[in-house]
C-alpha positions in Angstrom: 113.3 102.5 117.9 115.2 99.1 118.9 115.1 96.7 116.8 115.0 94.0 119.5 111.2 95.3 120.3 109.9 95.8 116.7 108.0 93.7 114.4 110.3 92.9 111.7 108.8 90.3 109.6 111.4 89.7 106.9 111.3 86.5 104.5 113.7 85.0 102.5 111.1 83.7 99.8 107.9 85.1 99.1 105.0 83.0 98.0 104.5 81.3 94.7 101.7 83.8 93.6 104.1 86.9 94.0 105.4 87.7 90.1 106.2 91.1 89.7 109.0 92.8 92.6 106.7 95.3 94.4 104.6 92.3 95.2 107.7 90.1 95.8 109.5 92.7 97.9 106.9 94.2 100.2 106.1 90.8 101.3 109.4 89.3 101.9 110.1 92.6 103.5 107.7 92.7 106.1 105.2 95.5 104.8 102.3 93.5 104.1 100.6 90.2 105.1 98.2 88.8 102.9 94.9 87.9 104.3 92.6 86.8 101.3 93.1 86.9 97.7 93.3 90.5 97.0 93.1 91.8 100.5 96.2 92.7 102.6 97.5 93.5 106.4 99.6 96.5 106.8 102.5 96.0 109.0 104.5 98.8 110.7 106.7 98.9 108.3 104.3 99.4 105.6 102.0 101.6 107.3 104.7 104.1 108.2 105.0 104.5 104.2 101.6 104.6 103.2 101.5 107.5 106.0 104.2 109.7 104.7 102.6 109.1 101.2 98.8 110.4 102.4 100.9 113.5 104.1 102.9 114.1 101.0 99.3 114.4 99.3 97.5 116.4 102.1 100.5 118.7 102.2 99.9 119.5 98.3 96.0 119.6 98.1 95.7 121.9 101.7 98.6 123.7 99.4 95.8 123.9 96.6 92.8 125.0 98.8 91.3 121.5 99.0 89.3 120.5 102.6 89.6 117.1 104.0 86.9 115.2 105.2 85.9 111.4 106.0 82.8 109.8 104.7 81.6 106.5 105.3 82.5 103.7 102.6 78.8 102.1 103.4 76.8 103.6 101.0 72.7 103.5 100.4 71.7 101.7 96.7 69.3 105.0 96.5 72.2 107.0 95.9 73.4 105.3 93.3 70.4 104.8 91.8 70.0 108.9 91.7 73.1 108.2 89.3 71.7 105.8 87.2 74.9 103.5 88.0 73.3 100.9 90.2 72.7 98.6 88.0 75.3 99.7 85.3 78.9 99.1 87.4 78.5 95.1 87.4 79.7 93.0 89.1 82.6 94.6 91.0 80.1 96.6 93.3 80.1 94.6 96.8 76.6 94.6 97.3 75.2 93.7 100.7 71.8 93.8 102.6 70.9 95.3 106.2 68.7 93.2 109.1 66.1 95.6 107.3 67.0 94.3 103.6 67.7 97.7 103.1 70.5 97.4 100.1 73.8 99.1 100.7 77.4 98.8 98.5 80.8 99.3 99.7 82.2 102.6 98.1 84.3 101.6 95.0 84.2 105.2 94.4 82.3 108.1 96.0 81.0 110.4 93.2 77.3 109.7 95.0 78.2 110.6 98.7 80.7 113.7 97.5 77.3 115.4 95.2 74.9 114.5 98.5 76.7 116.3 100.4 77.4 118.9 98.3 73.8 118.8 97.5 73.1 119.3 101.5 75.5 121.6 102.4 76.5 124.4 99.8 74.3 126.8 100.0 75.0 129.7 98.5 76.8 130.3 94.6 80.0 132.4 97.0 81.3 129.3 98.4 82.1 128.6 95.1 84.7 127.0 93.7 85.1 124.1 96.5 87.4 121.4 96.8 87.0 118.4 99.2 88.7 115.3 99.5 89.4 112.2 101.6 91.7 109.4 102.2 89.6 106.4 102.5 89.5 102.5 102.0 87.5 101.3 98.8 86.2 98.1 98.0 86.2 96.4 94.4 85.2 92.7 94.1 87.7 92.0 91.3 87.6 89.1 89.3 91.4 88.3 89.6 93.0 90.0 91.9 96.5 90.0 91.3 99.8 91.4 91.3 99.6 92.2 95.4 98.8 96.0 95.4 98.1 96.5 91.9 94.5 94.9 91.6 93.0 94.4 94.9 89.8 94.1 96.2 90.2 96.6 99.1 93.3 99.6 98.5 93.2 103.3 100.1 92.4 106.0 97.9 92.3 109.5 97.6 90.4 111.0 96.5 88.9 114.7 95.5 85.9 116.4 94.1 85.3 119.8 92.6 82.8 122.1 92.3 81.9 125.3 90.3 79.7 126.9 89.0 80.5 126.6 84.9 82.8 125.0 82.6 85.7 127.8 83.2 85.7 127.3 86.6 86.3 123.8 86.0 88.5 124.2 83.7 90.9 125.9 86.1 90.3 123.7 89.1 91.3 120.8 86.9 94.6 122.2 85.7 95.2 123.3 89.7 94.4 119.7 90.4 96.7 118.9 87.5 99.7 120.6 88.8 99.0 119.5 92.7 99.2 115.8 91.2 102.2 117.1 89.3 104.3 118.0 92.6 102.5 115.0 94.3 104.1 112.6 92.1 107.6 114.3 91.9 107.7 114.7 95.6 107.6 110.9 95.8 110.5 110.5 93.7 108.2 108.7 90.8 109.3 109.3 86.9 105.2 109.9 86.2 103.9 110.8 82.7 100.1 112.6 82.5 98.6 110.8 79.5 95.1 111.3 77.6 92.7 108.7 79.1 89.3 107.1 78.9 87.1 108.2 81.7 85.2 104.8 82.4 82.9 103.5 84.7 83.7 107.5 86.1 82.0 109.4 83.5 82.7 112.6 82.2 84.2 114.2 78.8 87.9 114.5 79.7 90.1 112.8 81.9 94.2 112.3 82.3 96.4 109.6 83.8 99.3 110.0 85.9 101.5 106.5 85.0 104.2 105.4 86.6 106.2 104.3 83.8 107.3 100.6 84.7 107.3 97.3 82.8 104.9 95.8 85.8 102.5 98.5 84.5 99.3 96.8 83.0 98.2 100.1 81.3 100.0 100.5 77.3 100.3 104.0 77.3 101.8 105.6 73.4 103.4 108.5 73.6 105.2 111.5 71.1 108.3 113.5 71.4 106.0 116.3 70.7 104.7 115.7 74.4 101.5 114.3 73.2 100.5 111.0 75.4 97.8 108.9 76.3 96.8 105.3 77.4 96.1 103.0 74.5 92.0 103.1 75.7 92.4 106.6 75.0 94.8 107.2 72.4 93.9 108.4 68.7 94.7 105.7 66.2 95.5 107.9 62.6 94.8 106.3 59.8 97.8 105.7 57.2 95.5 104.0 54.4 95.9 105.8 51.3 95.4 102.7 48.6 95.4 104.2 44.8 93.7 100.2 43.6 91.2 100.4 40.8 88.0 98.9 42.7 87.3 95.5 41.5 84.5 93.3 41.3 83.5 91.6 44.2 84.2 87.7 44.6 83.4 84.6 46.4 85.9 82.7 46.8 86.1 79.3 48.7 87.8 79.1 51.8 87.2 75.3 53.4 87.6 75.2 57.0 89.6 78.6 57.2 88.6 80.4 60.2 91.5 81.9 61.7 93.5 85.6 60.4 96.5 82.9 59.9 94.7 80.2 57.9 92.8 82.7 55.5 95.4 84.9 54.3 98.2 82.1 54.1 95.2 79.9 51.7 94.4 82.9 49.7 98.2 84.1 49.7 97.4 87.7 51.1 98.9 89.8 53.4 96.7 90.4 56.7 96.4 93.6 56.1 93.9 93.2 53.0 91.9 91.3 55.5 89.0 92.7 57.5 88.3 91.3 61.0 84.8 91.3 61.8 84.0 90.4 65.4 80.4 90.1 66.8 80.1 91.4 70.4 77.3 91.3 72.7 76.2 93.7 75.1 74.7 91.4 78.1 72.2 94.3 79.5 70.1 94.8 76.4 70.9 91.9 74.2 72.3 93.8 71.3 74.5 92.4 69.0 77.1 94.3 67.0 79.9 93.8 64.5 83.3 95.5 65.1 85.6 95.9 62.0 89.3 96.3 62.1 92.2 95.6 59.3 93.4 92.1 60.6 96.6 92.9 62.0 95.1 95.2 64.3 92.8 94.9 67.9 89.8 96.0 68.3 89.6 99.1 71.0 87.0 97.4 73.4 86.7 100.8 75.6 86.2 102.9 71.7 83.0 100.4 71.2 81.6 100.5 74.4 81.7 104.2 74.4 80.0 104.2 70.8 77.5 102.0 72.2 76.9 104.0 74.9 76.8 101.0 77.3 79.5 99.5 79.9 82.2 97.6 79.9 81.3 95.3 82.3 78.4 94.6 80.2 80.5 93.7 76.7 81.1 90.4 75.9 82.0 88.4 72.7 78.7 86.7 71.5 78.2 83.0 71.0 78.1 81.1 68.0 73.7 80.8 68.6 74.0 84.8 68.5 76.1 84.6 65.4 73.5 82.2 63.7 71.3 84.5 64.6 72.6 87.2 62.4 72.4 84.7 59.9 76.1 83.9 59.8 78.7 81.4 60.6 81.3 81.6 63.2 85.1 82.2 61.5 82.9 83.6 58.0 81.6 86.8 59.6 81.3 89.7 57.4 80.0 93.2 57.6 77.8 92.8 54.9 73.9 92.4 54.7 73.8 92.1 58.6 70.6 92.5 60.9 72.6 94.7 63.6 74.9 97.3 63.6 78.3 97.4 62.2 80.9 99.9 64.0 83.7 100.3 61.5 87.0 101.1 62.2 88.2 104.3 60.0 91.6 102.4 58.3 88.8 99.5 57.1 86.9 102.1 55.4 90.0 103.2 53.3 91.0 100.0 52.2 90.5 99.1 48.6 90.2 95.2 47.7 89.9 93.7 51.3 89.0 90.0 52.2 86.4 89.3 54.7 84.0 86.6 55.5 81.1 85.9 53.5 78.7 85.1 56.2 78.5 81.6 54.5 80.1 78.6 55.6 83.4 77.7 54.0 83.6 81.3 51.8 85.5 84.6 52.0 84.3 87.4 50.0 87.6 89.4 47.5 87.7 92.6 46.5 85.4 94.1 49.3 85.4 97.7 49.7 83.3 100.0 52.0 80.8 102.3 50.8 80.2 99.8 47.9 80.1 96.2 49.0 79.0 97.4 53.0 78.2 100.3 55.2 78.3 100.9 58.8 79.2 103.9 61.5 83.1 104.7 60.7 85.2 105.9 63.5 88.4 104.9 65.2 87.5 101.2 66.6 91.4 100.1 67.3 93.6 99.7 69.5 97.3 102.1 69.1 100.5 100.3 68.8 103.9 101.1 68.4 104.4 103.5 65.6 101.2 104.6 64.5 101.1 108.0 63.7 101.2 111.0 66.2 97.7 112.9 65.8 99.4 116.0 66.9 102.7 116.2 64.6 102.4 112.6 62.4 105.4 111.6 63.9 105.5 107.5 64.7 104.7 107.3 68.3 106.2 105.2 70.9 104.6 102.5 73.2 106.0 101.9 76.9 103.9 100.5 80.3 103.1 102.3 82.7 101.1 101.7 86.2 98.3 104.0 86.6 99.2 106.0 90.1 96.4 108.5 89.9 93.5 109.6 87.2 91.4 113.0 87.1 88.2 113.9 85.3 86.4 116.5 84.5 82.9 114.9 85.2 80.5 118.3 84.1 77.2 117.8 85.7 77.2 114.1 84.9 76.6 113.8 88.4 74.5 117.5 89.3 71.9 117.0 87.0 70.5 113.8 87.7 70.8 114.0 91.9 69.7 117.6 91.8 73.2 119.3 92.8 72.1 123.0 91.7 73.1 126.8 92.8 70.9 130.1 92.0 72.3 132.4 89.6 71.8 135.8 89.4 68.5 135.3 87.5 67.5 132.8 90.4 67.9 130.3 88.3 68.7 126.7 89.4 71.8 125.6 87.5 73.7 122.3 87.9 77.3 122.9 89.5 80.1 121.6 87.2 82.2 119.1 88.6 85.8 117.3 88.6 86.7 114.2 90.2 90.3 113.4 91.3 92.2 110.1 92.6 95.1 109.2 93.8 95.6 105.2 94.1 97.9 105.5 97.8 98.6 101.9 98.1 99.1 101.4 94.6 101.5 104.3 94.4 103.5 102.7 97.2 104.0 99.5 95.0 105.2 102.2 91.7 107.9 103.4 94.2 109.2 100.1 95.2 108.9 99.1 91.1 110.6 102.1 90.3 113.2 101.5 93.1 114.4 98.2 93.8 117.8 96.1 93.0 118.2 92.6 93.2 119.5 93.4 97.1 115.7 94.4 98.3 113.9 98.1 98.2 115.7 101.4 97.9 113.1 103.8 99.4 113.4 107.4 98.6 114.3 109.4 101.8 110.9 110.9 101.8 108.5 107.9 102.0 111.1 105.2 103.2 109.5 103.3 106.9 112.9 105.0 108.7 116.0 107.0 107.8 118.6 105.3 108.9 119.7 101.8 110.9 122.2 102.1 113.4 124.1 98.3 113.7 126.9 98.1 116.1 129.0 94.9 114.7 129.3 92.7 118.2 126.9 93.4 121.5 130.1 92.6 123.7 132.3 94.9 122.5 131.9 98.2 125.0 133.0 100.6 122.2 131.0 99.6 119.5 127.6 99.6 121.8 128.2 103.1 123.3 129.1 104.7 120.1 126.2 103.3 118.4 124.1 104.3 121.2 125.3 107.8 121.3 124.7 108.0 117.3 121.2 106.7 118.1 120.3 109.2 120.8 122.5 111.9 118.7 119.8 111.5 115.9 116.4 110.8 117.9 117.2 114.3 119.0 117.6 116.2 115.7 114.0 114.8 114.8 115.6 111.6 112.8 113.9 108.7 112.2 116.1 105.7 113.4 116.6 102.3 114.3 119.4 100.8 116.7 119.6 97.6 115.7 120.3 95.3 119.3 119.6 92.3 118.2 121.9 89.4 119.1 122.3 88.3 115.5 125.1 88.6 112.7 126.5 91.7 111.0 125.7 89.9 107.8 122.3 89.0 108.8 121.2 92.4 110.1 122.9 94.3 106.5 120.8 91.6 104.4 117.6 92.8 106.7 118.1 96.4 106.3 119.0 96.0 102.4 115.9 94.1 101.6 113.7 96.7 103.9 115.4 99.4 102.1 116.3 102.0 104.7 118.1 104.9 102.6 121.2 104.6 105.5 123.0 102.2 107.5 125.7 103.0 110.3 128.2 100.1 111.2 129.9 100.3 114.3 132.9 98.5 113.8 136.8 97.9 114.9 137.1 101.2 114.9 134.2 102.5 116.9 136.9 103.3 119.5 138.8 105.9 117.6 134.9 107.5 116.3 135.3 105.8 112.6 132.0 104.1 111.8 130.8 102.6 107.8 128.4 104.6 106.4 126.5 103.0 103.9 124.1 104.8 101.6 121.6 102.1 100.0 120.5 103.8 97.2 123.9 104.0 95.5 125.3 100.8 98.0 128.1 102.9 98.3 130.4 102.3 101.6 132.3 104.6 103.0 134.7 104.8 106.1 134.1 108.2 108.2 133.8 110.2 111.1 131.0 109.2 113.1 129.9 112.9 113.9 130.3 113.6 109.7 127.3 110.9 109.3 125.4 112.1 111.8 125.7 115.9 110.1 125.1 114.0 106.4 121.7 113.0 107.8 120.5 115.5 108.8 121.5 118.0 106.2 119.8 115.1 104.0 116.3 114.7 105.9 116.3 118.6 106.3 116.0 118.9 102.6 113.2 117.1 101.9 111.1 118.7 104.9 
């Protein structure tokens, strides 16, 4: 390609709103155009990677068995209330009405359309197990969009869905998934970690991450030398409360216009780890109120609660001080005793011995409040993990880094089968629901993990694999005869040999085409220089910025031993 007739939409800034460097760099390098908040244009650039990520993926799932297919991203409200999830995903379902007011939502997801189909088309209990899977845009009307790729409201996806016919055949279409997402990820030159995870809005009852460890990640994920992992939604929070205290009487104590963790335990002189924080949440669909109870140097595990509540959490929300009258208690003086709801208590509150909490009065604290004795409630683990809690697999402290979620699987069960009707005839002829597994792979998100994973304060360094083209071709001056025809003859020399490559012709500056072709991030650049006339060109090799003066037929035989080793 010359460079003279492409669209090369490089910036020297990027907009105010771009913080993190995938965001940053994929605008100022030409990949992506924003359009509104949340949505973006792909440029050539930018779609020539997202391509050779979706054929990275296809190559590994045909690899595993799995069959491609397209479906539509319009999908019929009578679907989804087969699922029971109409009215239960909130608000970041785009819901929209036909001439007809027929209702219709754009496909966040596709567990609906993937069982339908199933539903219509598998027959017979021998064309089981089946894997299919697409590559399709999906629409989520995020509340804040942000961080360019990272939370949009319309991204491609892939992704996959399984079916068999009982819990061992899912069992092994999951790990096969497991592995494919395995090579998937190391294919595209991404240090990935699989961690434990909470299966959502998705459903199901098991589910892993694949993160992209990065400090841009929004996802805590705590992990164990010991190879245990998981995202801090999913993780399991030990308990290391193990207080010997004689029990003493219970006390109220008064505590004038203390509200805060801070302005308690400093008034009473205690440490906040005798304190218990009781917060009152609200789940907006039916109206309950419940109390959460954690030790008050710890946070309350919103996705652990809404999954003991057995509601959504689009539907959680703290409740107001009316709902905490209500309960017949006062803002900043909750406690968990005597209460007209339910109180979910975390299990390192229920092992603590002569805790402060609020006394459901204004201006009082109760001392000396221990569980079992003073209050009751349904014990489980409520927090969040954080750096150095125990390992539930060895007891070893665990470790806490960021990560950016690049793909998530699940093994859904019949979640999905049993309610829309997604059955096979077993030898009995008996109707039994088919067991599924969801899979998906985030592809423009996964393109932003690469450039997170790979940038310098130069621009992008694209692994070989995904980057837009291999190499740039940049003869130094257009009126030196030498320097043109060897560049030329490198450029042809390479189209040949199936290389991707650019000739850059346009009649600008060495320095300005290098600064182009660093910020892009093409893996090689060829100078044609002073010495284009004796064959010597520049090589330079981006990922390492390493320059080197050599024969121009050695570069040319570099290249391609290069780009035939990741074919």
């Amino acid at each position: 390609m010359r460079a003279s007739k492409m669209l090369i939409a490089t910036a020297k800034e990027a907009p105010q709103e771009a913080k993190i460097q995938s965001h940053i760099l994929l605008l100022r390098g030409g990949f992506i155009k924003n359009l509104v908040a949340g949505v973006y244009n792909y440029l050539p650039f930018g779609l020539r990677v997202l391509n050779k990520i979706e054929t990275i993926i296809r190559e590994e799932l045909d690899k595993s068995g799995c069959q491609e297919i397209l479906s539509s991203a319009i999908q019929p409200k009578e679907l989804w209330e087969e699922s029971g999830r109409w009215s239960k995903y909130g608000s970041e379902l785009f819901r929209f009405q036909d001439r007809h007011n027929r209702e219709f939502c754009l496909g966040p997801t596709h567990e609906e359309i993937f069982t339908s189909l199933a539903r219509d088309l598998i027959k017979s209990p021998k064309q089981l197990p089946m894997n299919l899977y697409q590559i399709q845009t999906k629409y989520r009307d995020e509340a804040r969009p942000r961080f360019g790729l990272m939370r949009g409201r319309e991204f491609k996806m892939k992704d996959a869905y399984s079916f068999d016919r009982d819990e061992a055949g899912l069992e092994a279409s999951y790990q096969e998934m497991y592995d494919a997402y395995s090579r998937i990820f190391k294919r595209l030159g991404l240090e990935c970690k699989p961690v434990l995870a909470d299966t959502g809005a998705i459903g199901g009852n098991g589910s892993h991450q694949f993160m992209a460890l990065s400090k841009a990640g929004e996802s805590d994920i705590v992990y164990c030398d010991c190879g245990y992992a998981a995202d801090v939604e999913k993780a399991e929070a030990i308990s290391t409360e193990n207080s010997n205290e004689e029990l003493l009487p219970i006390q109220e104590v008064e505590t004038p216009n203390k509200r805060t963790i801070e302005e308690v335990t400093n008034f009473l002189g205690v440490d906040t780890k005798k304190l218990i924080k009781s917060i009152v949440y609200k789940d907006t669909e039916t109206n309950e109120l419940v109390i959460a109870c954690v030790r008050g140097d710890r946070e309350v595990n919103e996705i652990k609660l809404v999954n003991a509540m057995n509601t959504a959490e689009a539907f959680l929300s703290f409740a107001t001080e009316e709902d905490i009258k209500s309960l017949g208690s006062i803002h900043g003086f909750v406690g968990p005793q005597n209460t007209k709801c339910k109180v979910y208590v975390d299990n390192e509150v229920a092992q603590m011995h002569n805790a402060v909490c609020g006394a459901n009065k204004l201006n009082y604290h109760l001392v000396n409040v221990n569980y079992g004795r003073d209050f009751t409630g349904i014990v489980l683990d409520l927090r969040k993990a954080v750096d150095g809690d125990l390992c539930p697999c060895c007891g070893q402290p665990m470790k806490l880094t960021r990560g950016i979620e690049v793909g998530q699987i699940f093994k859904l069960g019949t979640k999905y089968s049993e309610p829309m009707g997604l059955t096979y005839q077993n030898q009995e002829g008996k109707n039994v629901p088919m067991v599924m597994g969801c899979y998906g792979i985030g592809v423009t998100r996964t393109m932003a993990a690469i450039v997170e994973q790979y940038n310098d304060e130069f621009g992008i360094k694209w692994p070989l694999n995904v980057a837009p083209y291999h190499v740039a071709v940049c003869p130094v001056s257009l009126k030196d005869e030498n320097q043109v025809n060897l560049a030329e003859k490198i450029y042809q020399t390479l189209k040949k040999n199936g290389i991707e490559v650019i000739i850059d012709d346009r009649d600008s500056s060495l320095g300005f085409k290098m600064k182009d072709w660093e910020l892009v991030g093409l893996p090689y650049v060829i100078v044609c220089g002073k010495k284009a006339n004796e064959g010597i060109i520049e090589f330079k090799d981006r990922m390492t910025n390493s320059k080197t003066e050599i024969n121009y037929d050695d570069a040319i035989n570099k290249i391609i031993c290069a780009v035939e080793d990741i074919r």
